[in-house]
C-alpha positions, 0 to 999 in steps of 0.5 A, spaced: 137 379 859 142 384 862 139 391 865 143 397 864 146 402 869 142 408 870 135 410 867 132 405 864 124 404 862 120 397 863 114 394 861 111 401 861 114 403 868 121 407 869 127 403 873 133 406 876 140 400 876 144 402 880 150 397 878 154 399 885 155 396 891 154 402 896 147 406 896 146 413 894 143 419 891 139 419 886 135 425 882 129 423 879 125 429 875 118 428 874 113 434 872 112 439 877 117 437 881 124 433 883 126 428 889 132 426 891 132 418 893 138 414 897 137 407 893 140 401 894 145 397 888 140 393 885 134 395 880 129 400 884 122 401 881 121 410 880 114 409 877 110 409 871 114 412 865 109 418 864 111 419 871 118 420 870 121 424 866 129 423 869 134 420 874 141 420 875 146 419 881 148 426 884 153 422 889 151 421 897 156 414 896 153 410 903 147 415 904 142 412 909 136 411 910 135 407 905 128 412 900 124 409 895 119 412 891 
């Protein structure tokens, strides 16, 4: 099974993809508050899917270091 680009959720679990091939920013939204990730291509774990309300790529192509929640 192919996952989707972007947001996805999983096994009760939220998932961003990043489909690219350099790192970069990414916004997730959970309650209360935000953060900004630089994550890099390939599947990133963004926690349990009542914990995350969003995620989009906000740019930051080849930010560094690498942030993972």
């Amino acid at each position: 099974m192919l996952t989707q680009c972007g947001l996805h959720w999983s096994l009760y679990s939220a998932w961003y993809n990043h489909c690219g091939s350099t790192n970069v920013l990414v916004r997730v939204d959970k309650p209360g508050d935000d953060y900004i990730y630089c994550l890099p291509p390939g599947d990133t774990w963004l926690g349990a899917e009542t914990e995350v309300e969003n995620a989009y790529y906000i740019g930051g192509a080849g930010c560094s270091p690498v942030t993972k929640p």
